[in-house]
Structures are given as C-alpha cells and as structure tokens.
N, C-alpha and C positions, 0 to 999 in steps of 0.2 A: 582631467576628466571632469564633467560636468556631473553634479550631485543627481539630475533625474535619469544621467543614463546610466548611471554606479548602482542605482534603484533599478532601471530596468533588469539591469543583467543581475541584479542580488534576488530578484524576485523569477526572475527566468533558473536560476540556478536551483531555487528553494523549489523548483517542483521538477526536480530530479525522481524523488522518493516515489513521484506518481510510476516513473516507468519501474520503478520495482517494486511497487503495489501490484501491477499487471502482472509481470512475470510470477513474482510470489504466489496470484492468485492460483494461476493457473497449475503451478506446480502442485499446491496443495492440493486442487480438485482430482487435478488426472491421477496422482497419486494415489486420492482415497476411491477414485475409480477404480483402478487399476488394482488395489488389495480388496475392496469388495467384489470385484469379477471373481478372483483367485478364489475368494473364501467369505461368502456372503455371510453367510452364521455370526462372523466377527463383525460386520460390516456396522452394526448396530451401536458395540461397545466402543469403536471408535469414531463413532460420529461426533457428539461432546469434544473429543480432541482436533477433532478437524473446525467443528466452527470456533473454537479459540482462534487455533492458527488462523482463520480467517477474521476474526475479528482484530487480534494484533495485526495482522497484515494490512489491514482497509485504515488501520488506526494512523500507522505510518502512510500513509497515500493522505489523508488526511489530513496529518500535522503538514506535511509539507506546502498541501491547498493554503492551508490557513495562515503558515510562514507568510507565504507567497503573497494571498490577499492582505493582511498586515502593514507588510512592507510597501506596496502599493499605495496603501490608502493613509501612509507615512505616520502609523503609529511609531514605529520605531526610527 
C-alpha cells in the first residue's frame, strides 16, 4: 500500500468521532428538552450540566477534525 493512500484512509478514519459528535449532540438536547417540558422549574439548574455535555461532546467532534487535518497536512 502506498504511503498517501494509508494517509487518506488514516485521515478518513480520524473523523469518525465527527459522526458521534452528531449523534451525541442531539441526544443531549432532546433530552434536556424533554426534562424541561416534564418539569420546567428544574430546567434552569440543569442547564450548566447540559452545556458541559455539549462542550465535551463538540470537544470530541473536534479532536478528531484536527487528527484528521494533521495527518493530511503530514505533520505526523
């Protein structure tokens, strides 16, 4: 196997983590939808909890962009 196309597909691989940035997102939202419909009063104290999970989440969608651009531009 040739060296730039062991790069394509190591860099095609590294942004897996994007499609589970997606999925993640959504689940955290609809979720903190779905308990602030139920019980709006709380809706508030757990919002702080909710944009962590979103921030670790986009964090991992992230790393893997950046894997991905890295390897491409053959730092590694």
């Amino acid at each position: 196997m040739e060296v730039d196309a062991a790069k394509l597909i190591g860099a095609g691989l590294a942004t897996i983590p994007l499609a589970g940035a997606g999925v993640g997102l959504g689940l955290i939202f609809g979720n903190f939808l779905t308990g602030a419909f139920r019980n709006p009063s709380a809706a508030a104290a757990n919002q702080p909890t909710m944009l962590l999970g979103f921030a670790l989440t986009e964090f991992t969608g992230l790393l893997g962009f950046t894997i991905s651009i890295l390897i491409l531009l053959n730092v590694f």
